[in-house]
C-alpha positions in Angstrom: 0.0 0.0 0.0 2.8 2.5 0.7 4.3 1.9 -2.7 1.1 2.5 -4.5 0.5 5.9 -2.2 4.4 6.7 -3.3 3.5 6.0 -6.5 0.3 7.9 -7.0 2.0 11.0 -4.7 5.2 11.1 -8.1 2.2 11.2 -10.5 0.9 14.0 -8.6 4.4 15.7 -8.7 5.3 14.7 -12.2 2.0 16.5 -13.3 2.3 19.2 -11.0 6.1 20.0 -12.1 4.6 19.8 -16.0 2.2 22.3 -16.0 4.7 24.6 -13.9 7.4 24.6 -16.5 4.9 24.7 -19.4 3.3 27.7 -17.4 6.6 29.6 -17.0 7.4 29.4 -20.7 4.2 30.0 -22.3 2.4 32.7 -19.5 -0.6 32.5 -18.0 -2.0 35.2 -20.1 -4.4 33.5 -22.6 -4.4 35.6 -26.5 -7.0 37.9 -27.8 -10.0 36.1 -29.3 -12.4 33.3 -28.9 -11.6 30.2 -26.8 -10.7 27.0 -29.4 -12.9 24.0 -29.9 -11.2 22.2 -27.8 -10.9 24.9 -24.6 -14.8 25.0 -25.0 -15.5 21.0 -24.5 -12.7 21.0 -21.5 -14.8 24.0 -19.9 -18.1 22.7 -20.6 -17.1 19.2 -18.9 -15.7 21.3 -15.9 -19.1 23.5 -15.5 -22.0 20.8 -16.8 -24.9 21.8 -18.9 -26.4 22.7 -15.7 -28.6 25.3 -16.8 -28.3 27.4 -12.9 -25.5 28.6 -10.7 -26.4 25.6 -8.1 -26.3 23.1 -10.9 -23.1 23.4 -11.8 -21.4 24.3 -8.4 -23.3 20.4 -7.5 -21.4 19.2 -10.9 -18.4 20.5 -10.0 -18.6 19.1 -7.0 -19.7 15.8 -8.3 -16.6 15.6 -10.1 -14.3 16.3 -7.4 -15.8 13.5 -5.1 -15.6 11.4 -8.5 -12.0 11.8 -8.2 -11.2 11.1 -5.0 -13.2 8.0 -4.7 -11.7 7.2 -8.3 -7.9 7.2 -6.2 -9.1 5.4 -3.5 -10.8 2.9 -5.5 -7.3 2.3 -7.3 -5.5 1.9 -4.1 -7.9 -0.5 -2.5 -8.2 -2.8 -5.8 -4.4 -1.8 -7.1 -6.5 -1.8 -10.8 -5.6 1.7 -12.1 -8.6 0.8 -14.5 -11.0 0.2 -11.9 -10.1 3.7 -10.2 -10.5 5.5 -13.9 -13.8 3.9 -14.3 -14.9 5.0 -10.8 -14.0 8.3 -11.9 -15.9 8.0 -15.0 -18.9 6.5 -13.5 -19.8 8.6 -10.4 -20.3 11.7 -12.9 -21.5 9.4 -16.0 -24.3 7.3 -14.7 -26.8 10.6 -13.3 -25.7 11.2 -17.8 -26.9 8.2 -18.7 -29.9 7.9 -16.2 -30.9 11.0 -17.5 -30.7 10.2 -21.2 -34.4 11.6 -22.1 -34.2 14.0 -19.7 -32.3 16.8 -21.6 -34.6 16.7 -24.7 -37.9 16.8 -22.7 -36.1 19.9 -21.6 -35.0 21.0 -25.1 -39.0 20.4 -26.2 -40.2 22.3 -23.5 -38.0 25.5 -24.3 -39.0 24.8 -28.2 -42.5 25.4 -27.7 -42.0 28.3 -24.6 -39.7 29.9 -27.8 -43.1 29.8 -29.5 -45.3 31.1 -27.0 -42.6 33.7 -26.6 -43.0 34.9 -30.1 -47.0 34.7 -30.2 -46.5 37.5 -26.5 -44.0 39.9 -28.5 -45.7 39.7 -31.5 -48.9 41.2 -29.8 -46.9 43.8 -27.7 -45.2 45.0 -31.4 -48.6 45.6 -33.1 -49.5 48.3 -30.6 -46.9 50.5 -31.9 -44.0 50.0 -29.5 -40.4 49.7 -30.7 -38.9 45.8 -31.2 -36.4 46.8 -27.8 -38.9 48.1 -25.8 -41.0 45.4 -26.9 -38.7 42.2 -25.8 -38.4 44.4 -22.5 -41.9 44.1 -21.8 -42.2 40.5 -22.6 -39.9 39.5 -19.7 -42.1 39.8 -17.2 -44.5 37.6 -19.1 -42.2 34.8 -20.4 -43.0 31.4 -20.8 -40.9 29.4 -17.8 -39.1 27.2 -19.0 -37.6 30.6 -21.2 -38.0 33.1 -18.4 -34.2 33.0 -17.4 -32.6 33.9 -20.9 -35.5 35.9 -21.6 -34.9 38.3 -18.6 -31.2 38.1 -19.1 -31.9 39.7 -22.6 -34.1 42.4 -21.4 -31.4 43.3 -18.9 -28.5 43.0 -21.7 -30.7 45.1 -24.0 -30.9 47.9 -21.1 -27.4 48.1 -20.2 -26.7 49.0 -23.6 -25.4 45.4 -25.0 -25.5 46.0 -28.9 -29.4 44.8 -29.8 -28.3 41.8 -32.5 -25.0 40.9 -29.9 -27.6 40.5 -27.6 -30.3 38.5 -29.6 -27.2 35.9 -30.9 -26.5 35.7 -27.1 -30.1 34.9 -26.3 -30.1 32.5 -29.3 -26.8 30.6 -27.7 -28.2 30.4 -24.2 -31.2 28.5 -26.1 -29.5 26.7 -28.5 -31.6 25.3 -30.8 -32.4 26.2 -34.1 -36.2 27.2 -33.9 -35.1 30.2 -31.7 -32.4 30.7 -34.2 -35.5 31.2 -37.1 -36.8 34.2 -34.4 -33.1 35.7 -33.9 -33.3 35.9 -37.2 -36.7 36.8 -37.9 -35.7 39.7 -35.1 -32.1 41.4 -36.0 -33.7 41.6 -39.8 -36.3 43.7 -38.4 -33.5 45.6 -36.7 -32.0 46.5 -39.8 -34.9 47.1 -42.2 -37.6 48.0 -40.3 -40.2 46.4 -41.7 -44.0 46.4 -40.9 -44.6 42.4 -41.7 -42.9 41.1 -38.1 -45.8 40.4 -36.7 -47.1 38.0 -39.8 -43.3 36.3 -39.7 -43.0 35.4 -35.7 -46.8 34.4 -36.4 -45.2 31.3 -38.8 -42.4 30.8 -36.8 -44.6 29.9 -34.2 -46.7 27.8 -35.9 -43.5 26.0 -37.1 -42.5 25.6 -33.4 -45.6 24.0 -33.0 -45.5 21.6 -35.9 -41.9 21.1 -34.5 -42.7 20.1 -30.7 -45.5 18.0 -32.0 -42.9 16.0 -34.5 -40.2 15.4 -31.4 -42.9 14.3 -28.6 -43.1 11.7 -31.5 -40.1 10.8 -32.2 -39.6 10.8 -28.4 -42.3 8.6 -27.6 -41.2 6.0 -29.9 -37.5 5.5 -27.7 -39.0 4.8 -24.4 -37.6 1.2 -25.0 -34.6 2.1 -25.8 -34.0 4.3 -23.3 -35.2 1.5 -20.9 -32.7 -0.4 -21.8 -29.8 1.7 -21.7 -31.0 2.3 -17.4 -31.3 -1.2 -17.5 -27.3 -2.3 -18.8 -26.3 1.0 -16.7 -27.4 -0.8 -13.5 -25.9 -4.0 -14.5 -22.7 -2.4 -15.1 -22.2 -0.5 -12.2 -23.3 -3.5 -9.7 -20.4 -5.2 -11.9 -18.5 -2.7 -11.3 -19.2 -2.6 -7.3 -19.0 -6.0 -6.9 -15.1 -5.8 -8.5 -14.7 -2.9 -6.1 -15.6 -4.7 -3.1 -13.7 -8.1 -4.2 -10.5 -7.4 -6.2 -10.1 -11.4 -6.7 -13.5 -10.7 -9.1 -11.4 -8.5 -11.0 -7.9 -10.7 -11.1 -8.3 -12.1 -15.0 -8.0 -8.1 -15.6 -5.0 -7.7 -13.8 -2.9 -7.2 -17.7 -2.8 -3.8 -19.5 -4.5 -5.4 -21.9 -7.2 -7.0 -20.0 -7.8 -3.2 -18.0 -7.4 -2.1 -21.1 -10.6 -3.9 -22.5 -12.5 -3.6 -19.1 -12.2 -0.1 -19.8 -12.9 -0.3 -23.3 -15.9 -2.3 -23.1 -17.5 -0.4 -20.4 -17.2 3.1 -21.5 -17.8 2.4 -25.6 -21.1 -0.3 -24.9 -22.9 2.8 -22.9 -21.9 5.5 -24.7 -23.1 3.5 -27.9 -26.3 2.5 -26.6 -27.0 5.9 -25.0 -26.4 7.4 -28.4 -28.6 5.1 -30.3 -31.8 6.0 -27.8 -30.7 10.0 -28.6 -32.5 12.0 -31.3 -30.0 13.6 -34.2 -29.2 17.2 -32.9 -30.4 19.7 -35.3 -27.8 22.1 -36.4 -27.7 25.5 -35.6 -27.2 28.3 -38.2 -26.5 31.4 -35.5 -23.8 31.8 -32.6 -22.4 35.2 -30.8 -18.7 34.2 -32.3 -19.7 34.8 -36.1 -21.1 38.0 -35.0 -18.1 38.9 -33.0 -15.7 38.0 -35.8 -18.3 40.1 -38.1 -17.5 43.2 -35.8 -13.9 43.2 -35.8 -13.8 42.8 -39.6 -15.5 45.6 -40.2 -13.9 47.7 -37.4 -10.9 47.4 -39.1 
């Protein structure tokens, strides 16, 4: 046990001595311009999707406890794999539990998006202007939109550029029917036009056609979904049971059997989970083209 602590404790160092020289010859001051790809996906799986302060403090607290169970797991056992997988599952599982979870959510916010545009369309046909308008619809907004709705009013009165602030609306909703109103919306910012009213009038009867096409769709993968709770639970009482008797776990003592413990356990859930997910629809707006836009044409 002492020479797996002294072990794990020169990881820690080695790592720790890594990012110290890599930090003194490259600064800790990060360049002008948008975070990459991949500095996106590393801060996403820090914060969660979590769509409230709370949420993703009790994420990032769910990782940390995933960690150190993770180590302690490893030590117990002495399978590095089993400690990884720990790791992996303690944050994963709520994930996969969850699997229908986050498009019930995404349906909900699709048809609040057209409720939304049905309110603002009746507070613009009395006269008042488009910001003034989105302003007064926050204290009427559809739940499950209220959040980004109010944070858009209050962008919009601090003097937030009016189509910065509708792309920034647009990627706190992220989905492509609000897209269609963003659209619908910085148009009318730039031409003026009297025929607003008759556009977020279709787009909301496309968000209804929309909702009603993905409670089908969403209906017809209860099954699936079933099953993917179903192999989660057997895994992780596989996994628990290897925890609490190393011997079970013996035959994948090897690299190469951790390394297909591992392999198998991450790919068969991730692969079923994906199969009981609906195709994402792809957005055609984000806050990044607009602020690449801007600097162009400052310059």
């Amino acid at each position: 046990m002492n020479v797996k602590i002294l072990a794990l404790a020169g990881v820690v160092l080695w790592i720790g001595a890594v990012a110290a020289m890599a930090t003194g010859l490259i600064g800790t001051r990060r360049p002008i311009g948008p975070p990459s790809a991949a500095a996106q996906r590393l801060a996403r799986l820090w914060t969660g999707a979590g769509r409230s302060a709370k949420e993703r403090r009790n994420h990032k607290a769910t990782l940390v406890g995933a960690v150190v169970i993770g180590v302690l797991a490893w030590l117990f056992t002495g399978l590095p794999i089993i400690g990884l997988l720990v790791m992996v599952a303690i944050p994963g599982a709520p994930w996969i539990f969850n699997v229908g979870k986050a498009e019930h959510a995404a349906i909900a916010r699709i048809e609040a998006v057209g409720e939304w545009s049905r309110r603002l369309k009746d507070v613009s046909v009395i006269g008042m202007g488009l910001q003034q308008a989105i302003v007064a619809s926050a204290g009427t907004a559809p739940a499950d939109i209220a959040d980004e709705v109010r944070e858009l009013a209050m962008r919009l009165q601090a003097g937030v550029d009016a189509r910065q602030a509708l792309l920034l609306f647009a990627d706190d909703i992220a989905d492509a029917v609000c897209d269609q109103v963003v659209a619908a919306l910085t148009l009318h910012l730039s031409d003026r036009g009297d025929r607003l009213g008759e556009v977020l009038t279709s787009i909301a009867a496309a968000a209804s056609a929309e909702v009603a096409t993905r409670r089908e769709v969403d209906a017809k993968r209860v099954q699936s979904r079933f099953a993917v709770r179903f192999l989660t639970i057997a895994t992780l009482l596989t996994l628990g049971y290897g925890v609490i008797r190393p011997s079970y776990m013996r035959p994948y003592g090897t690299p190469l059997g951790q390394l297909v413990m591992g392999t198998l356990f991450v790919g068969i859930l991730l692969w079923v989970r994906s199969m009981s997910q609906p195709e994402r629809t792809m957005r055609f707006l984000n806050s990044a083209s607009f602020d690449t836009t801007s600097h162009s044409e400052a310059s």
